[in-house]
PyMOL CGO cylinders between C-alpha atoms (Angstrom):
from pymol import cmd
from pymol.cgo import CYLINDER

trace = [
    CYLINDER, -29.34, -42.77, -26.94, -26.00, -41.36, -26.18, 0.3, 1, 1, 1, 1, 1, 1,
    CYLINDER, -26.00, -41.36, -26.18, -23.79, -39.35, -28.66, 0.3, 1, 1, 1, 1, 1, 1,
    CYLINDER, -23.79, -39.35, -28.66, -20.36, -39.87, -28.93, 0.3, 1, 1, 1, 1, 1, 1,
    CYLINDER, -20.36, -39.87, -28.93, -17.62, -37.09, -30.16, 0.3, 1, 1, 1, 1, 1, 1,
    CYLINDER, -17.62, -37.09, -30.16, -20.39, -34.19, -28.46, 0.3, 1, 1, 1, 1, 1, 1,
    CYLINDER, -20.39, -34.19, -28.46, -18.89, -32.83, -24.78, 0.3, 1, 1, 1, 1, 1, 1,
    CYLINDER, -18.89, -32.83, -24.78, -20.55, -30.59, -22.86, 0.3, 1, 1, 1, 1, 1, 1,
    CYLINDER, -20.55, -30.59, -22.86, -18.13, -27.52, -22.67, 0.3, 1, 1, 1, 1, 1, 1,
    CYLINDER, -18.13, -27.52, -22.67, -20.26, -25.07, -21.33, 0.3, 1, 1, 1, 1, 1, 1,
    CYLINDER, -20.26, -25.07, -21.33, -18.90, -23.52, -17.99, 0.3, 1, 1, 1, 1, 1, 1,
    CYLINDER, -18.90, -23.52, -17.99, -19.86, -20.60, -15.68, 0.3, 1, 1, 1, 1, 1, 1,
    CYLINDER, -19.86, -20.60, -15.68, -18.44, -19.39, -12.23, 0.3, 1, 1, 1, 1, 1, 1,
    CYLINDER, -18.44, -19.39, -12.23, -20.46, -17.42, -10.09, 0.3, 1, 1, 1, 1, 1, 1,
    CYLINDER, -20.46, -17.42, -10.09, -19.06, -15.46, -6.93, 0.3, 1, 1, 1, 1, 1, 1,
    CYLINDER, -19.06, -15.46, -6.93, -21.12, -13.22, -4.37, 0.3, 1, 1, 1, 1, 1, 1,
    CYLINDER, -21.12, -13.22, -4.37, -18.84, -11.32, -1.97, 0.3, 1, 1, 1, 1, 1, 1,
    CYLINDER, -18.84, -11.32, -1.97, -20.90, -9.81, 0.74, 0.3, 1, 1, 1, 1, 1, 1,
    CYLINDER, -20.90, -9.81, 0.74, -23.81, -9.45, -1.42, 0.3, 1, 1, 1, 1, 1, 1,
    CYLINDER, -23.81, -9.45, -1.42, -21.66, -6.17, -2.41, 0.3, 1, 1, 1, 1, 1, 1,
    CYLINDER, -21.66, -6.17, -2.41, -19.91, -7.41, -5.26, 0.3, 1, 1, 1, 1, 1, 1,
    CYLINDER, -19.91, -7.41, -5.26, -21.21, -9.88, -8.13, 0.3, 1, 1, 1, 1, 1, 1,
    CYLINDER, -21.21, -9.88, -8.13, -18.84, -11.64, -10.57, 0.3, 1, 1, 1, 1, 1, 1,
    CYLINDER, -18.84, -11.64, -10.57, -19.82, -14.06, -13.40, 0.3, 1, 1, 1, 1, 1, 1,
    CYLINDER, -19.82, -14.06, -13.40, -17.92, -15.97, -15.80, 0.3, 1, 1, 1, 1, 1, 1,
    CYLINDER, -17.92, -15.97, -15.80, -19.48, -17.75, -19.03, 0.3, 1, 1, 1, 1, 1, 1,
    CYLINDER, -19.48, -17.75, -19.03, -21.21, -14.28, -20.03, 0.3, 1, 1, 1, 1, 1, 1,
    CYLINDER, -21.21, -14.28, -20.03, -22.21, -14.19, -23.71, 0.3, 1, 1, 1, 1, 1, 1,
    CYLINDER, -22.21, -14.19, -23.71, -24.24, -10.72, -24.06, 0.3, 1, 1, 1, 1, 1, 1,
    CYLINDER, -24.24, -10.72, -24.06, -25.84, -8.53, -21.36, 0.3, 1, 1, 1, 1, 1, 1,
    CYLINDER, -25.84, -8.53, -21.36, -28.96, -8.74, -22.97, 0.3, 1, 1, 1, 1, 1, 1,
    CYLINDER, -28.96, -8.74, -22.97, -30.69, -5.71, -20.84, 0.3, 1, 1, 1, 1, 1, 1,
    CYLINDER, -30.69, -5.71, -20.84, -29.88, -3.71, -17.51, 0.3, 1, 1, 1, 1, 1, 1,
    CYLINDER, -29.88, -3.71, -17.51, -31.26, -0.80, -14.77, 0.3, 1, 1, 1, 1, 1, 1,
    CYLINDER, -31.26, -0.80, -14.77, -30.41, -0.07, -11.15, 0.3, 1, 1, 1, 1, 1, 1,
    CYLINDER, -30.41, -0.07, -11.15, -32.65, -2.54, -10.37, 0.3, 1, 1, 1, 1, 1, 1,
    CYLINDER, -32.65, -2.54, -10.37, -32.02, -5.38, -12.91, 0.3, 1, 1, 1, 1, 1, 1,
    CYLINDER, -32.02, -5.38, -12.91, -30.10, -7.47, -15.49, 0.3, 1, 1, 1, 1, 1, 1,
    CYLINDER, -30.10, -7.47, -15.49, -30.80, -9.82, -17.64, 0.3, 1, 1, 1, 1, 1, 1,
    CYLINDER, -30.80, -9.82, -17.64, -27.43, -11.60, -19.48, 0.3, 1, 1, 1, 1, 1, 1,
    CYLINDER, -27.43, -11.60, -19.48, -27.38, -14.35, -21.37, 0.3, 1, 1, 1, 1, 1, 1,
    CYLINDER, -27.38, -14.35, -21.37, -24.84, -16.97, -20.39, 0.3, 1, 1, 1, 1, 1, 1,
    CYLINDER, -24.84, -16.97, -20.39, -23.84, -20.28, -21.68, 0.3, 1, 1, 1, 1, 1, 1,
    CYLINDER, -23.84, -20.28, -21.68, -25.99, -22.11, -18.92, 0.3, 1, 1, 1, 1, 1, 1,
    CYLINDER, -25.99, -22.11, -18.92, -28.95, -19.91, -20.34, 0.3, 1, 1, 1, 1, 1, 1,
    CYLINDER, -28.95, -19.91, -20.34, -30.56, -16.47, -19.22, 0.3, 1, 1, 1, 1, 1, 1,
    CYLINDER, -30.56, -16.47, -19.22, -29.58, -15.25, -16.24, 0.3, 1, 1, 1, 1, 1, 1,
    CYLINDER, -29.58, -15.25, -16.24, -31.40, -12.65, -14.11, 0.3, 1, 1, 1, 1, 1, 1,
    CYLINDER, -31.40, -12.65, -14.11, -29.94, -10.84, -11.58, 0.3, 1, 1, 1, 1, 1, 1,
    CYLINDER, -29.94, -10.84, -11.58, -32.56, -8.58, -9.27, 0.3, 1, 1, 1, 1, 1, 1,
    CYLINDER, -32.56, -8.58, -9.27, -30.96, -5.93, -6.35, 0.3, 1, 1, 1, 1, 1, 1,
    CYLINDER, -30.96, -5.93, -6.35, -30.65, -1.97, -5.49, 0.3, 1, 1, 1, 1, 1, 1,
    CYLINDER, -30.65, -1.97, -5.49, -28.63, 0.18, -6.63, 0.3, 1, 1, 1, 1, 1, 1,
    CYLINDER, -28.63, 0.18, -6.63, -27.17, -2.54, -9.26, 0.3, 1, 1, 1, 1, 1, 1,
    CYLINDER, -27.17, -2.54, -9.26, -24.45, -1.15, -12.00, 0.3, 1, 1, 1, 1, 1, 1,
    CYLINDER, -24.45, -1.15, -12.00, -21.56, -2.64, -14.34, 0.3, 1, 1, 1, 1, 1, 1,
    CYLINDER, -21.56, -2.64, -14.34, -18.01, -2.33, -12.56, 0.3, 1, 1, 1, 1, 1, 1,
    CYLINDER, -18.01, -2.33, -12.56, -16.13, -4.64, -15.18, 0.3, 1, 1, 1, 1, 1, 1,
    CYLINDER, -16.13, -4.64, -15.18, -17.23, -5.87, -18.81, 0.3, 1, 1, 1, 1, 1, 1,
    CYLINDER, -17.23, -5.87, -18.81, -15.51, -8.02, -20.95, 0.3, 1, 1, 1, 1, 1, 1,
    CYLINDER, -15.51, -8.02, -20.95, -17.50, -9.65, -23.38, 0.3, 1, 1, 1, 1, 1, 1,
    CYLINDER, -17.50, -9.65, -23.38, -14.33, -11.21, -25.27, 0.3, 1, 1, 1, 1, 1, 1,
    CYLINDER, -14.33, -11.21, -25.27, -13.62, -13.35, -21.98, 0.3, 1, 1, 1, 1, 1, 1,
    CYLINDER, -13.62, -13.35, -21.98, -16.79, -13.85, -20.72, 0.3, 1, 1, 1, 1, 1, 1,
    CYLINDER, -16.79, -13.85, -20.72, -17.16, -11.63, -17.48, 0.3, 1, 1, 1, 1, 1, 1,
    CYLINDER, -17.16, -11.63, -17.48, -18.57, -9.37, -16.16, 0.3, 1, 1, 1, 1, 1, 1,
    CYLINDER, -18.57, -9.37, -16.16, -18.76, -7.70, -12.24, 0.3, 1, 1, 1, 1, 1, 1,
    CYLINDER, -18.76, -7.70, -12.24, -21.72, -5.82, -11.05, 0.3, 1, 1, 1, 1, 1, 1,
    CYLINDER, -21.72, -5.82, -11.05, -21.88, -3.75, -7.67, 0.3, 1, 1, 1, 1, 1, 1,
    CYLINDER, -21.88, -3.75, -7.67, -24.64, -2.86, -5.33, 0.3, 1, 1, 1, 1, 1, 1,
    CYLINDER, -24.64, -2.86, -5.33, -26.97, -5.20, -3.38, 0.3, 1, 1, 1, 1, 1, 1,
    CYLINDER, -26.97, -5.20, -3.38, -27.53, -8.74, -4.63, 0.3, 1, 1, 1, 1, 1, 1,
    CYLINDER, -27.53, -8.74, -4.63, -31.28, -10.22, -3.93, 0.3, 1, 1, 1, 1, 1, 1,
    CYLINDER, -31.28, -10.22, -3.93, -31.43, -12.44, -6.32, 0.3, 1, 1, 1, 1, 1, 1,
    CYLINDER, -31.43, -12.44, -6.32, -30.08, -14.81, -9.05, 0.3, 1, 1, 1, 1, 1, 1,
    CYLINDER, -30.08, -14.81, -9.05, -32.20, -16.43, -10.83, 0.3, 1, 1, 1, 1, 1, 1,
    CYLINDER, -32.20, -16.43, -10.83, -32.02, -18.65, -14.46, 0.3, 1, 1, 1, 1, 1, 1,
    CYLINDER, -32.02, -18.65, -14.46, -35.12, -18.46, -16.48, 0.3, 1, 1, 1, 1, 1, 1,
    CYLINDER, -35.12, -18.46, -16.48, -36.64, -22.04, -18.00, 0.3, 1, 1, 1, 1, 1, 1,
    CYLINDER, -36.64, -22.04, -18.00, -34.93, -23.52, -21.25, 0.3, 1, 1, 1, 1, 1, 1,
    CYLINDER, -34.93, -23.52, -21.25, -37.66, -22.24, -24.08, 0.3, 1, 1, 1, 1, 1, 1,
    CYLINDER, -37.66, -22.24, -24.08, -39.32, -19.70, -22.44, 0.3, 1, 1, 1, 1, 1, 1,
    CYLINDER, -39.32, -19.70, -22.44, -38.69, -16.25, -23.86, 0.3, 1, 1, 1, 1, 1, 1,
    CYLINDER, -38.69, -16.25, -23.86, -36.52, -13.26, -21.25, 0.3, 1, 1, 1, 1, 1, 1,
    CYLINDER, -36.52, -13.26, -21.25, -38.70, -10.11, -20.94, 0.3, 1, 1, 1, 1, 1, 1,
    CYLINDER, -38.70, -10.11, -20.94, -38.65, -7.02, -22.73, 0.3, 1, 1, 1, 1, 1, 1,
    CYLINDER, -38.65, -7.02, -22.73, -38.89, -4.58, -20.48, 0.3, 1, 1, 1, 1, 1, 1,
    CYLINDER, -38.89, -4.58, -20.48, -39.94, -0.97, -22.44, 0.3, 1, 1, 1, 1, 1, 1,
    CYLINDER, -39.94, -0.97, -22.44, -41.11, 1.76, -20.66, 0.3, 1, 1, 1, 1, 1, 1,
    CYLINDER, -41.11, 1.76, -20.66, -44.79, 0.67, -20.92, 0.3, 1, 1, 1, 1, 1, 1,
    CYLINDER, -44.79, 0.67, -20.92, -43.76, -2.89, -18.84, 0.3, 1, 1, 1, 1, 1, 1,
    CYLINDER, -43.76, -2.89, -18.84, -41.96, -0.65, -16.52, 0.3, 1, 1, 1, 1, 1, 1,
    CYLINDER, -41.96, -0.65, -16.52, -44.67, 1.88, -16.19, 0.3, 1, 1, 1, 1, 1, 1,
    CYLINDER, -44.67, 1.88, -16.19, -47.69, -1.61, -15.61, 0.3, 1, 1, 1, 1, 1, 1,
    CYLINDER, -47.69, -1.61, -15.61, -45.51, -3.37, -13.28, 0.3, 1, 1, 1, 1, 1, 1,
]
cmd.load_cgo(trace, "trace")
């Protein structure tokens, strides 16, 4: 069954410079963060973004974006339904 009058608005850009340098459009909240890894949620779902040395050099929630520095290893989206993880000290401390 298709719905009429519904579009599909959602849109995100994503841009790696040199692994150096992470930008991303279509941010809605930067659910958590460490030097290691972030977790935002986007309008394509949660993102998670795993490196070194990882930190925030531009927020703006109003527009959507955000830029991270330090080394990019991976971008990943987690599954529609499942739930991100909360990672407390005692996750951090198991892993």
């Amino acid at each position: 069954m298709i719905e009429t009058g519904k579009t599909n608005n959602k849109v995100q850009d994503i841009r790696l410079h040199s692994r150096k340098l992470l930008e991303i459009s279509g941010v809605n909240n930067v659910e958590s963060f460490d030097n290691e890894e972030f977790l935002l949620q986007t309008e394509l779902g949660h993102l998670t973004i795993k490196g070194t040395n990882l930190h925030i050099k531009n927020l703006n929630l109003e527009q959507g974006f955000v830029s991270i520095e330090g080394t990019v290893n991976s971008l990943s989206y987690l599954n529609p339904g499942s739930q991100p993880k909360n990672k407390g000290l005692l996750g951090k401390l198991l892993r």
